[in-house]
C-alpha distance (Angstrom), angle and dihedral (degrees) to the residues before:
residue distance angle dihedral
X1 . . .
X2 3.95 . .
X3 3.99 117.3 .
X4 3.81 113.4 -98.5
X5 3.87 107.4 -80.7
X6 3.90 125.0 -145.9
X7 3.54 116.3 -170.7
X8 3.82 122.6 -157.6
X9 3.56 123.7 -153.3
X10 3.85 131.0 -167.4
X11 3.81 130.0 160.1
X12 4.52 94.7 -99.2
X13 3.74 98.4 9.6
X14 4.00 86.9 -134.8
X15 3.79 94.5 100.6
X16 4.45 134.7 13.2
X17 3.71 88.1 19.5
X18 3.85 105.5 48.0
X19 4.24 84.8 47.7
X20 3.62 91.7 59.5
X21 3.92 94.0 45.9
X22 3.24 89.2 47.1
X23 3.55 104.1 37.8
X24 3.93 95.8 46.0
X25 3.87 83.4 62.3
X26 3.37 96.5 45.3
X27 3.98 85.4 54.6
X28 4.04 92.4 52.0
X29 3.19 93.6 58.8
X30 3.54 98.9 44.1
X31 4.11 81.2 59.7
X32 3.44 98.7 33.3
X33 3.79 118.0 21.9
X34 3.67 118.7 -132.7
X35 3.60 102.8 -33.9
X36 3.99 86.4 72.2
X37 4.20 84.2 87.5
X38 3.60 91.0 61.3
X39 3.71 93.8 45.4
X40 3.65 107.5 49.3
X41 3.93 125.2 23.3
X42 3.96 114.0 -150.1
X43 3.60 115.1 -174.9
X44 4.13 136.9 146.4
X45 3.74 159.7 -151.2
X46 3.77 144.4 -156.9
X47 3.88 113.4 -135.5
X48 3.98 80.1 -141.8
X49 3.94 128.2 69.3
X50 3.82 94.6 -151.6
X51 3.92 92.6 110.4
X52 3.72 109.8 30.8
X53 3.26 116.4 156.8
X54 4.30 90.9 13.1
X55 3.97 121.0 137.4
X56 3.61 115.1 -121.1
X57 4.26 114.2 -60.1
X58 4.11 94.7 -96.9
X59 4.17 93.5 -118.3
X60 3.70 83.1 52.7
X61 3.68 99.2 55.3
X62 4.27 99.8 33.1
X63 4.39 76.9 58.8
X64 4.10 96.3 51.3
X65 3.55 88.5 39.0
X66 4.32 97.9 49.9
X67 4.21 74.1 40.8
X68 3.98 92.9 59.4
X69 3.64 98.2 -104.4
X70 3.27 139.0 133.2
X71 3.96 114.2 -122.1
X72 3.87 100.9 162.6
X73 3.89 122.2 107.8
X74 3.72 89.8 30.0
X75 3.80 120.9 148.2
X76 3.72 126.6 -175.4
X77 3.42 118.1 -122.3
X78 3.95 145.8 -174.0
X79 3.81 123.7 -107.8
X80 3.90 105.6 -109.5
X81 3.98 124.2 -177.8
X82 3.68 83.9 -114.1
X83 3.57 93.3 63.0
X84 4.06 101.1 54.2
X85 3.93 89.0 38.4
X86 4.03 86.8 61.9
X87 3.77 85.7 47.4
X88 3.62 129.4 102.4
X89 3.78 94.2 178.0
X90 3.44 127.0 29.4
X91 3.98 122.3 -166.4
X92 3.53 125.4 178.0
X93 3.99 139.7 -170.0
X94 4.41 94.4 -121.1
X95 3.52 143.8 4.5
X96 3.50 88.9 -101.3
X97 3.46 101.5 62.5
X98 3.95 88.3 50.5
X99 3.57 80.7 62.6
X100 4.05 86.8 48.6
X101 3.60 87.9 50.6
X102 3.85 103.3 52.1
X103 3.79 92.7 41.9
X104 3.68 80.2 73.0
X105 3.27 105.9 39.1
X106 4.42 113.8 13.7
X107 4.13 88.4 179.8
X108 4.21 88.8 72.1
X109 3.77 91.1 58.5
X110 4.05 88.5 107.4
X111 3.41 87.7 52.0
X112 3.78 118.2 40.6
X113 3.74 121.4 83.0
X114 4.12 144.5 179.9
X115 3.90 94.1 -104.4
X116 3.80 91.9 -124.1
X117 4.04 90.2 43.0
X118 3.87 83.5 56.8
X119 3.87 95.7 57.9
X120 3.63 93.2 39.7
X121 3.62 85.2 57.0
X122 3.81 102.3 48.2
X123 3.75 94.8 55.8
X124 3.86 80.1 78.6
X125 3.31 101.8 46.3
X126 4.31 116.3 98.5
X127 3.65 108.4 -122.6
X128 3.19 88.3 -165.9
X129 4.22 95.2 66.0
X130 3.89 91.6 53.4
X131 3.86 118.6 90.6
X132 3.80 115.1 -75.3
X133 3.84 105.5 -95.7
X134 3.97 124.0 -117.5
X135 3.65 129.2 169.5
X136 3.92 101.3 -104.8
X137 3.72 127.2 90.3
X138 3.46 101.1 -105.8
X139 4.09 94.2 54.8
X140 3.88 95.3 42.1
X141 4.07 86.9 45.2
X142 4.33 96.7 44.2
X143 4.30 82.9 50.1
X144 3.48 93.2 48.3
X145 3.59 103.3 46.2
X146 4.25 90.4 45.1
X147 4.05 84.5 45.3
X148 4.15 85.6 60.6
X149 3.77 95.4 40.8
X150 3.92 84.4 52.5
X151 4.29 98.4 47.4
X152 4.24 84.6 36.8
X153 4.21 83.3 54.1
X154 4.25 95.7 46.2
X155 3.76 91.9 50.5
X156 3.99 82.8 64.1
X157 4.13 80.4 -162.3
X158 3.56 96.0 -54.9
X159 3.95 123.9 156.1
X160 3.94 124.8 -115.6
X161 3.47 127.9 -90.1
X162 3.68 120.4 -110.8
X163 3.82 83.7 -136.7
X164 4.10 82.9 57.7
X165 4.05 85.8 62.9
X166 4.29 109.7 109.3
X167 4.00 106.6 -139.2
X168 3.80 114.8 -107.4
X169 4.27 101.6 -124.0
X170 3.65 85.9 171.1
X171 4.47 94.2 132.3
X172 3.67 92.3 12.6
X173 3.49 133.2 115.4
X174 4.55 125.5 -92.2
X175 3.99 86.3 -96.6
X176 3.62 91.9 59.2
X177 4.02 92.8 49.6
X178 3.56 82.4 45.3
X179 3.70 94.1 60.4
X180 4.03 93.3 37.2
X181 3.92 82.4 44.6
X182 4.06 90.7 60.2
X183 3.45 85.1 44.8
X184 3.22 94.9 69.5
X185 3.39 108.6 36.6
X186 3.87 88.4 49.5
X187 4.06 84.0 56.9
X188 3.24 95.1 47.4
X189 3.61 101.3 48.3
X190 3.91 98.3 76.1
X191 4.09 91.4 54.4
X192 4.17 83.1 49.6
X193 3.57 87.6 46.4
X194 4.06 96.9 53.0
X195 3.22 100.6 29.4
X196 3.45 103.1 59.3
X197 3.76 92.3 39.1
């Protein structure tokens, strides 16, 4: 079985996205310890090729680095079919490129969210009905995949928030990556949170 795979998806991939990939891991391991790479798979995309191939955007790095992750070897890249297909969770920076994503692929609709819609979501979700988590691949990837069933089943087909929208800090200034930067971690903390149990 592969590990459960969250996909993050920004406009370049240089800045909001490449925090959350990196962060999320960062976040694992803080729970978990080094088995959390095995376990859960966090990689992403830009739905534009304007940076393929770029390192992280420097803001963007110095804030998962002060956050205890790891931005080195990065490399942007451009969302591809292939990528959402081998997702089980996609997360992306705006509504809009939710729309982005299921113009390319309309089977992920269950399971691509706004970031911020996705936390929002799981503070409704009972922990306590998802599969009992262990530390092997198949347990982490069976409580995953029921946790996105459950968030996909409260939206009840309801749009984003505007509220759900991360801020673009791509040009701006190491207070407004900050700010993004906290955005994302405090998104990402209820999926840390449930998943690992």
């Amino acid at each position: 079985m592969s590990p459960f795979t969250v996909l993050h998806v920004c406009m370049g991939n240089i800045c909001r996205s490449p925090m959350a990939e990196r962060l999320l891991v960062a976040r694992l391991r803080d729970e978990l310890g080094p088995v959390a790479d095995e376990l859960v798979r966090s990689h992403g995309a830009g739905t534009g090729s304007w940076h393929e191939g770029d390192p992280m955007n420097p803001p963007a790095a110095r804030q998962v680095r002060t956050r205890g992750g790891d931005p080195d070897s990065f490399r942007a890249r451009t969302l591809e079919v292939a990528f959402v297909k081998e997702s089980d969770l996609v997360l992306t920076a705006t509504a809009e490129q939710v729309e982005f994503v299921l113009e390319l692929e309309p089977g992920a609709a269950s399971r691509t969210f706004v970031l911020g819609e996705f936390a929002r979501l799981l503070a409704e979700v009972d922990g306590a009905a998802l599969p009992p988590f262990a530390p092997t691949v198949e347990a982490v990837a069976a409580r995953g995949r029921t946790l996105v069933a459950a968030a996909h089943k409260l939206r009840d087909d309801a749009w984003p928030q505007a509220r759900d929208d991360l801020d673009d800090p791509y040009g701006r200034g190491d207070a407004f990556f900050s700010r993004t930067a906290d955005q994302v971690e405090a998104s990402l903390a209820p999926l840390v949170g449930v998943l690992v149990g």
